[in-house]
C-alpha positions in Angstrom: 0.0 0.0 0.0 1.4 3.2 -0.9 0.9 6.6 0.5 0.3 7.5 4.0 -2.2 4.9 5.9 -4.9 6.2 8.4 -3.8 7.0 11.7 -5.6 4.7 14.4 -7.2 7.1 16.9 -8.4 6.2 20.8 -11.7 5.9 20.6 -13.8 8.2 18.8 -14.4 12.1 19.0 -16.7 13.7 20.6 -20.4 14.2 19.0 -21.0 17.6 19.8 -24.6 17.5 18.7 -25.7 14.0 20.9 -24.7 15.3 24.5 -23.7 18.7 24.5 -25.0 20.7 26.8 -27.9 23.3 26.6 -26.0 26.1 27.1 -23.0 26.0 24.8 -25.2 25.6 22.1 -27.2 28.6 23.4 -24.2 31.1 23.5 -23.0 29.3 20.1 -25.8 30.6 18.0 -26.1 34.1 20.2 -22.6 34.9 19.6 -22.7 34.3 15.8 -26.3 36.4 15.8 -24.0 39.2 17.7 -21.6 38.5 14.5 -24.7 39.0 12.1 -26.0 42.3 14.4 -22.8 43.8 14.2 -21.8 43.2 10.4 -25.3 45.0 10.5 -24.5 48.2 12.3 -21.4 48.3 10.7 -22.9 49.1 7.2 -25.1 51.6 8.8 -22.5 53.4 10.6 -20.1 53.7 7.6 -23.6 54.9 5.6 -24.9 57.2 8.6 -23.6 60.8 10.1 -23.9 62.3 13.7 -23.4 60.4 17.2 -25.2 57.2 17.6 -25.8 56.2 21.5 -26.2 57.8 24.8 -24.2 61.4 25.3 -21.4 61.2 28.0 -22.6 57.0 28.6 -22.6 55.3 25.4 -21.2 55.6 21.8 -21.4 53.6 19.1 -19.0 55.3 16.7 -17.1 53.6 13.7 -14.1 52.0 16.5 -16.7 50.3 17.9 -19.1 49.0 15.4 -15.5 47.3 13.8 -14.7 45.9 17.1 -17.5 44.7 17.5 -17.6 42.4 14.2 -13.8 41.7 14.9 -14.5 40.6 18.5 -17.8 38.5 17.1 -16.3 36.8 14.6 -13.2 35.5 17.1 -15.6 34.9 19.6 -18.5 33.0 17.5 -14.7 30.6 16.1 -13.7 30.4 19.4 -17.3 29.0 20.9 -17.7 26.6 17.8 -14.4 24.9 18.1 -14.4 24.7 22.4 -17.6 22.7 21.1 -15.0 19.4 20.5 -12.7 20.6 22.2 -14.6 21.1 25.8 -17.0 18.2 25.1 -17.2 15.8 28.0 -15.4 17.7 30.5 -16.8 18.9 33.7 -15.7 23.0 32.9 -17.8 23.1 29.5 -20.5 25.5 30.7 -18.4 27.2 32.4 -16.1 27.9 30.2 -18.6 29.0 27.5 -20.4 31.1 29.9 -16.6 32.7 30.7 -16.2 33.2 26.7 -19.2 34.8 26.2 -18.6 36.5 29.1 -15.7 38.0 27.7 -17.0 39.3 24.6 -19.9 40.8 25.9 -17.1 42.8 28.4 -15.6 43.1 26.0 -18.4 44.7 23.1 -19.5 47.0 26.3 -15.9 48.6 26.6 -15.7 49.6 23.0 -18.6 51.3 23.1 -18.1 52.6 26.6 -18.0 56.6 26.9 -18.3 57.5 30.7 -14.8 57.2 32.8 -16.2 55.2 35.0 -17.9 52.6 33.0 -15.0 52.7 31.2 -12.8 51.7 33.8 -15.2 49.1 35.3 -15.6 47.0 32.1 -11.6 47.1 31.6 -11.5 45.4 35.0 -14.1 43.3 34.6 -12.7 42.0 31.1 -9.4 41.0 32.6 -10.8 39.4 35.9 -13.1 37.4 33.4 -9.8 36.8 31.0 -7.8 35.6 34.3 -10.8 33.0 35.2 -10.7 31.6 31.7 -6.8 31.3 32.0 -7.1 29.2 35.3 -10.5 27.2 34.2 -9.1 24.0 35.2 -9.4 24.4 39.2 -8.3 21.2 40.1 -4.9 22.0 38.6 -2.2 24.3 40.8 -0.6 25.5 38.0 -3.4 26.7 36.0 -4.7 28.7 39.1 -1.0 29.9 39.7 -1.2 31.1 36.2 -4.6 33.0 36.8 -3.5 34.6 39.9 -0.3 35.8 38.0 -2.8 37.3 35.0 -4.9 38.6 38.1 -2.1 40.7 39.3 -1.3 41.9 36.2 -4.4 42.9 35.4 -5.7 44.5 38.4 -1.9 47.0 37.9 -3.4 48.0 34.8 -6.8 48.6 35.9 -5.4 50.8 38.9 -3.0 52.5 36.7 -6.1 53.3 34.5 -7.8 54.4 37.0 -5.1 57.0 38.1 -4.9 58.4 34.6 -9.1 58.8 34.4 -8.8 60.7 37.5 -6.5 62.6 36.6 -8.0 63.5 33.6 -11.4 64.3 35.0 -9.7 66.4 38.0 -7.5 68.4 35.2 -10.9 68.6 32.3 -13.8 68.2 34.2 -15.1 65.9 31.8 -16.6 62.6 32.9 -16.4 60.7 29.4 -13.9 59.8 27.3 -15.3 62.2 24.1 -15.1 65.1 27.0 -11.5 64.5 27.6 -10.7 64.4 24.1 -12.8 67.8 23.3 -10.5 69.1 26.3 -7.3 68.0 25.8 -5.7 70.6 23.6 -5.7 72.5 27.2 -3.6 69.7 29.1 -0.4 70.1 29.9 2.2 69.7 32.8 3.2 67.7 35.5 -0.8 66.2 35.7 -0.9 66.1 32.0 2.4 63.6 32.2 1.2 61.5 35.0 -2.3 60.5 33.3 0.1 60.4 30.2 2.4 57.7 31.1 -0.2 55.8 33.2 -2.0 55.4 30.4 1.0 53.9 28.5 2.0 52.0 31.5 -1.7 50.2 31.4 -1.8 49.7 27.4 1.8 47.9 27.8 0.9 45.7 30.7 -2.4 44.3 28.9 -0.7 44.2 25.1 2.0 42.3 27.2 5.3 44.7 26.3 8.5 44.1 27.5 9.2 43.5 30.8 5.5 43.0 31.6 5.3 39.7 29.6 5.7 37.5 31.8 1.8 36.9 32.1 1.4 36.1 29.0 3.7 33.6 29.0 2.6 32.1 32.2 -0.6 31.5 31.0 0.0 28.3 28.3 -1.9 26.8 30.7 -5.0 28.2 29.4 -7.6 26.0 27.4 -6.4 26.6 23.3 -9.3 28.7 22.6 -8.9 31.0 25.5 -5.7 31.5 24.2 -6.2 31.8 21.3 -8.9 34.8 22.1 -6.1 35.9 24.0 -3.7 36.5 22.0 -6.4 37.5 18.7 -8.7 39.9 21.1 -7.0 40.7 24.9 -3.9 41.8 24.1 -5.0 44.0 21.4 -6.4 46.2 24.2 -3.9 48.1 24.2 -4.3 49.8 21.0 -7.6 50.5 21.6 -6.7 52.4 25.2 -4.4 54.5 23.4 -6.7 54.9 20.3 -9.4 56.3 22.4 -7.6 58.4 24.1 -5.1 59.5 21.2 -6.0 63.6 21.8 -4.0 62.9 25.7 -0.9 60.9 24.0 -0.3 62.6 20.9 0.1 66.5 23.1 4.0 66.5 23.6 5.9 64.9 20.6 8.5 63.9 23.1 6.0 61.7 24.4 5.3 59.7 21.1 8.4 59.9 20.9 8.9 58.1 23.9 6.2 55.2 22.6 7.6 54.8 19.7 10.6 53.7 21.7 9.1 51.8 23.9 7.2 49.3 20.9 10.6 48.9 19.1 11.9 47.5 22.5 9.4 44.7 22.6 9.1 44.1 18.7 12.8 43.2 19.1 13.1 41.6 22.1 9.7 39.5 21.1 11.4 38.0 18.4 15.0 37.5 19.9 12.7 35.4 23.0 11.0 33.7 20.1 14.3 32.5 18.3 15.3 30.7 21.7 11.2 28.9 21.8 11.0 24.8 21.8 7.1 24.9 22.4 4.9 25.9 19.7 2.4 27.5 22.4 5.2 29.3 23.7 7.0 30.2 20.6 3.2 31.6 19.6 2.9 34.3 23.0 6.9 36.0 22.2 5.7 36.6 18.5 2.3 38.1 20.1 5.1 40.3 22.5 6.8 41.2 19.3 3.5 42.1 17.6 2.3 44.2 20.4 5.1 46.0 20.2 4.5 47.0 16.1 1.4 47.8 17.2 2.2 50.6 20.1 5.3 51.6 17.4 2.5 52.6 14.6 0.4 54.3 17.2 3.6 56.3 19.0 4.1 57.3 14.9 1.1 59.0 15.3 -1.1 56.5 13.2 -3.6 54.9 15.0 -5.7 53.6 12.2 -2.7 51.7 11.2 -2.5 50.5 14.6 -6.0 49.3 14.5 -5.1 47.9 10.7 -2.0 45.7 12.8 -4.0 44.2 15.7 -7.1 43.2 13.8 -4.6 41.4 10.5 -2.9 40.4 13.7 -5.8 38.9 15.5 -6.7 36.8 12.3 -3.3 35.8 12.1 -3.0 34.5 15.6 -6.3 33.1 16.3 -5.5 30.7 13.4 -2.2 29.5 14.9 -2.8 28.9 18.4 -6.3 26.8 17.0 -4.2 25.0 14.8 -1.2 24.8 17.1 -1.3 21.0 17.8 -0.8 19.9 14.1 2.6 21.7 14.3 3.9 18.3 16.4 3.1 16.3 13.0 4.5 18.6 10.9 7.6 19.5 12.7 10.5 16.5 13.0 14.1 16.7 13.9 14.9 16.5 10.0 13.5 19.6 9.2 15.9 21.5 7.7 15.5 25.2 10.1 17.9 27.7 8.1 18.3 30.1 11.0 19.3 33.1 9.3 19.3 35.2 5.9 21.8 34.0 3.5 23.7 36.3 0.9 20.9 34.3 -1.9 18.3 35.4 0.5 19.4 39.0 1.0 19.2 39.7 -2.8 15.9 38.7 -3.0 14.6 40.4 0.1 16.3 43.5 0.1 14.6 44.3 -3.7 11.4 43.2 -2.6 10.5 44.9 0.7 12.0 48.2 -1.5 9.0 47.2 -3.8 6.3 46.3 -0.9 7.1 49.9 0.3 6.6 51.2 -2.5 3.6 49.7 -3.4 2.3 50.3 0.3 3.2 54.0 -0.6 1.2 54.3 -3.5 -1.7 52.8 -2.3 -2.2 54.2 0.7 0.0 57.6 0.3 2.0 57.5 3.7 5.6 57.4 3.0 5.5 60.1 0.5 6.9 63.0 2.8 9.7 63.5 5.2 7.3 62.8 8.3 7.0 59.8 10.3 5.2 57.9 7.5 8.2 57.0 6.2 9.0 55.1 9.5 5.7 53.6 9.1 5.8 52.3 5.8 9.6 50.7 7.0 8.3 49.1 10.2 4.9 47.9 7.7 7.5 46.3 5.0 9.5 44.5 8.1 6.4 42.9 9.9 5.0 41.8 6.5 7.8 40.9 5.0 8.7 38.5 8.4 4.9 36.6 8.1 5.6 36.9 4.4 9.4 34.6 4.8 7.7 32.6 7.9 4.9 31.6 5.3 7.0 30.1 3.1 9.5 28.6 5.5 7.1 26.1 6.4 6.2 25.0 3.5 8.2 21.7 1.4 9.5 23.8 -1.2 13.1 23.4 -2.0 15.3 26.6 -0.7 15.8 27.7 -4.4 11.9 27.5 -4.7 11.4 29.4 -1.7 13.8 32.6 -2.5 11.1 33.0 -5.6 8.2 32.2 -3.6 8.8 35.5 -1.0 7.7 38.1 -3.6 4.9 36.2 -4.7 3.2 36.2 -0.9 4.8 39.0 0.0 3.7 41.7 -2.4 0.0 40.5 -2.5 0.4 40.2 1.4 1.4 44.0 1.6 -1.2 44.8 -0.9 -3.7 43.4 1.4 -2.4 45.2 4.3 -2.9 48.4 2.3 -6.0 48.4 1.2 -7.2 47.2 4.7 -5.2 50.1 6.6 -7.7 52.9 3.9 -10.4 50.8 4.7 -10.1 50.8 8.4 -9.1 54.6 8.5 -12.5 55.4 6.4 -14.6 53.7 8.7 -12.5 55.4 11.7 -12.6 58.7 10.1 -15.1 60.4 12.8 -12.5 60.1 15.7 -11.1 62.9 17.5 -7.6 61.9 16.4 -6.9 58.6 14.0 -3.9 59.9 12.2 -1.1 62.8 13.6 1.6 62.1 11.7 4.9 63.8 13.3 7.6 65.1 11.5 10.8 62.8 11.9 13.9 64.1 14.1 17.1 63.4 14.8 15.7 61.2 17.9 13.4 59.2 15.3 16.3 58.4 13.5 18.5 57.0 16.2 15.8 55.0 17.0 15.1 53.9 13.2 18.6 53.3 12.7 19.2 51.2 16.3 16.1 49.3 15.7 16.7 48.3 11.6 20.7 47.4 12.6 19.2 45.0 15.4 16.5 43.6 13.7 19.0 42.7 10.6 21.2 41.5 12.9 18.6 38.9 14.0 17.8 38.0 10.9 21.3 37.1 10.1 21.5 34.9 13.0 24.0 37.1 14.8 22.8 36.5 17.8 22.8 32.6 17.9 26.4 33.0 18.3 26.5 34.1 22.0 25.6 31.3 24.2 25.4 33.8 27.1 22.6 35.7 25.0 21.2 32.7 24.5 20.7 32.0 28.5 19.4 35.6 28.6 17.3 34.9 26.5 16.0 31.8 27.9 15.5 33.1 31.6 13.9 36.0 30.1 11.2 34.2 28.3 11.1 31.7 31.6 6.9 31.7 32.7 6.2 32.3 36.7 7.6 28.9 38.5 4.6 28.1 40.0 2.6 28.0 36.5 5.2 25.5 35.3 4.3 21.8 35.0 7.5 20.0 36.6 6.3 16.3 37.3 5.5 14.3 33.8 2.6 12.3 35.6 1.0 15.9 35.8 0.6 15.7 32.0 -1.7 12.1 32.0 -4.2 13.9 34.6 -4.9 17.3 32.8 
């Protein structure tokens, strides 16, 4: 018999229409009906002028009417596959009622204009987020992993909460569209402390260098809650500093300063993924180095195209982490891994992300002045031109095959990327603040320059051949102790 022979399985898989409970089939069809609704008042809010909601309580502006599909459509994936993959275990309801908790905290906080409920709901989505991470409560290292997302958390809720009252003691205004109409008049020493608190909380729940460590404690997490982790949590971030862009973008310093702080954890995310053995793991340091894209674009002053990042990104990840198990039959020992560009390689990546930028120029006209928009389209060319090479890696082709095969995903890829970054930035358009481009300094260089010498660095291998980075690396990327299975017999109970 030729070919590959089916693989015997134990037993069969679970029918998840004979004995599934009432209520994930419930939230199942409500959260794809939520997916329909908000496809729904998408179209009408891209079609409609003036504010939709409740003045100083509720707004459903174009932010929120995307997020909401985005947050849907990960959500109503996340509930049908937990379908199999929860069947027959004790936690299935409550893990779907913890999902659809989720989203629902979630769908609130977009639309969310009063401080207060504003603050609230970010609590409540990461107390809900940390009881999804430790579902399993019969397992120590799954609730050691929740209590470490707990703490986490509840530092960025109270460091939100010190920038929303400083804001309301400094404008008076109660809601988040008040502080924007008032922050052309902040400034100073309270203007700086609501400023960097507000950073602080965006980097703790996108999970920025050096507050990763959560993230990478919590493997321990059912698949699907991490994979709406890392498609829908973490993107959080963005959105914080998306709503309140008018605070961050006063003192170019301050961008400057964010900018800064993303390239930080886009490199360090993918040096701690280089030194990865576990596909779950490897998965949460590329979700650090994402994060960190995504706070570069914003401290560029282009928020849309930070919003453009996290959703491509969400898509991106969400597939992975529910697909991460057929990466043990795919991956053996014989893999050839070609750590590194080659001079072969270098010829053929070097003309081509030149051409993606170009083409992401054209077609979406940033890039074309001497103002940070030409850091933009550089950072947009790296990211996509990495998932672009990683694409092709895994694939069987034959290393000649593959040099040919970058510009044929790539360009398309960046094409893509374009034409969903105008998309995005139409139906954002009624914002206080979704694009402030700033024009480039001497500072933005240095950092341009450190961050591209680095990055090619890494992608030359450089850095493999220091066995004390290496260590670095590998403590740095260590999860919390306590979250780490040490006994293999823990493995055949959970």
């Amino acid at each position: 018999m030729s070919g590959h022979s089916s693989k015997p399985t134990v037993g069969a898989l679970p029918d998840t229409t004979a004995e599934s409970p009432l209520v994930p089939v419930v939230l199942t069809w409500l959260v794809w009906s939520l997916f329909a609704a908000s496809v729904v008042v998408l179209v009408a809010r891209v079609r409609t002028e003036g504010p939709w909601g409740v003045p100083g309580v509720v707004a459903v502006d174009g932010l929120t009417a995307l997020m909401w599909v985005v947050v849907t459509f990960f959500s109503g994936i996340v509930h049908s596959y937990s379908r199999r993959y929860m069947a027959g275990s004790a936690h299935e309801t409550g893990f779907f009622l913890g999902v659809f908790g989720f989203t629902t905290a979630v769908m609130a906080l977009v639309a969310a204009d009063h401080l207060v409920l504003f603050a609230g709901l970010w609590l409540a989505m990461g107390l809900v987020m940390a009881n999804l991470i430790g579902t399993l409560d019969g397992w120590d290292q799954a609730r050691a992993a929740a209590r470490v997302a707990r703490r986490y958390f509840l530092a960025s809720s109270g460091l939100l909460g010190v920038a929303l009252t400083v804001l309301w003691w400094s404008t008076g205004a109660t809601s988040v569209s008040g502080v924007a109409a008032a922050a052309d008049g902040l400034g100073g020493p309270a203007w700086l402390v609501a400023a960097a608190a507000l950073l602080l909380a965006a980097m703790i729940q996108s999970a920025l260098v050096p507050f990763h460590r959560w993230l990478l404690s919590s493997m321990t997490a059912p698949t699907p809650a991490s994979a709406l982790m890392h498609a829908g949590f973490v993107n959080a971030g963005g959105i914080l500093l998306l709503r309140f862009a008018p605070v961050v973008t006063v003192d170019a310093t301050f961008m400057l300063a964010v900018v800064a702080v993303g390239a930080t954890s886009a490199l360090l995310g993918k040096l701690l993924k280089s030194v990865q053995a576990a596909a779950k793991s490897e998965l949460g340091c590329s979700t650090v180095g994402q994060m960190g894209f995504m706070i570069m674009q914003a401290g560029l002053g282009f928020f849309g195209a930070a919003v453009t990042h996290l959703v491509l990104h969400g898509f991106y990840k969400a597939y992975h982490f529910l697909s991460a198990g057929a990466q043990v039959e795919h991956t053996s020992p014989a893999d050839e891994d070609a750590s590194g560009t080659s001079l072969a390689g270098a010829a053929v990546v070097l003309p081509t992300g030149v051409a993606g930028g170009a083409l992401f120029a054209v077609l979406t006209g940033k890039g074309t002045s001497v103002d940070s928009g030409l850091l933009l389209v550089v950072f947009v060319v790296l990211t996509t031109l990495h998932a672009a090479r990683s694409a092709v890696t895994h694939t069987s082709l034959s290393a000649n095959a593959r040099y040919g095969a970058v510009p044929l995903v790539f360009l398309p890829a960046i094409a893509v990327y374009a034409l969903v970054y105008e998309a995005i930035s139409g139906v954002l358009s009624g914002l206080p603040v979704v694009a402030a481009p700033t024009q480039l300094s001497a500072a933005h260089v240095l950092v341009a320059a450190v961050f591209l010498a680095v990055y090619v660095a890494i992608e030359t291998g450089v850095h493999e051949r220091s066995q004390r980075l290496y260590v670095a690396l590998l403590n740095a990327s260590q999860p919390v102790s306590s979250t780490v299975l040490t006994a293999t017999e823990n493995y055949d109970e959970h």
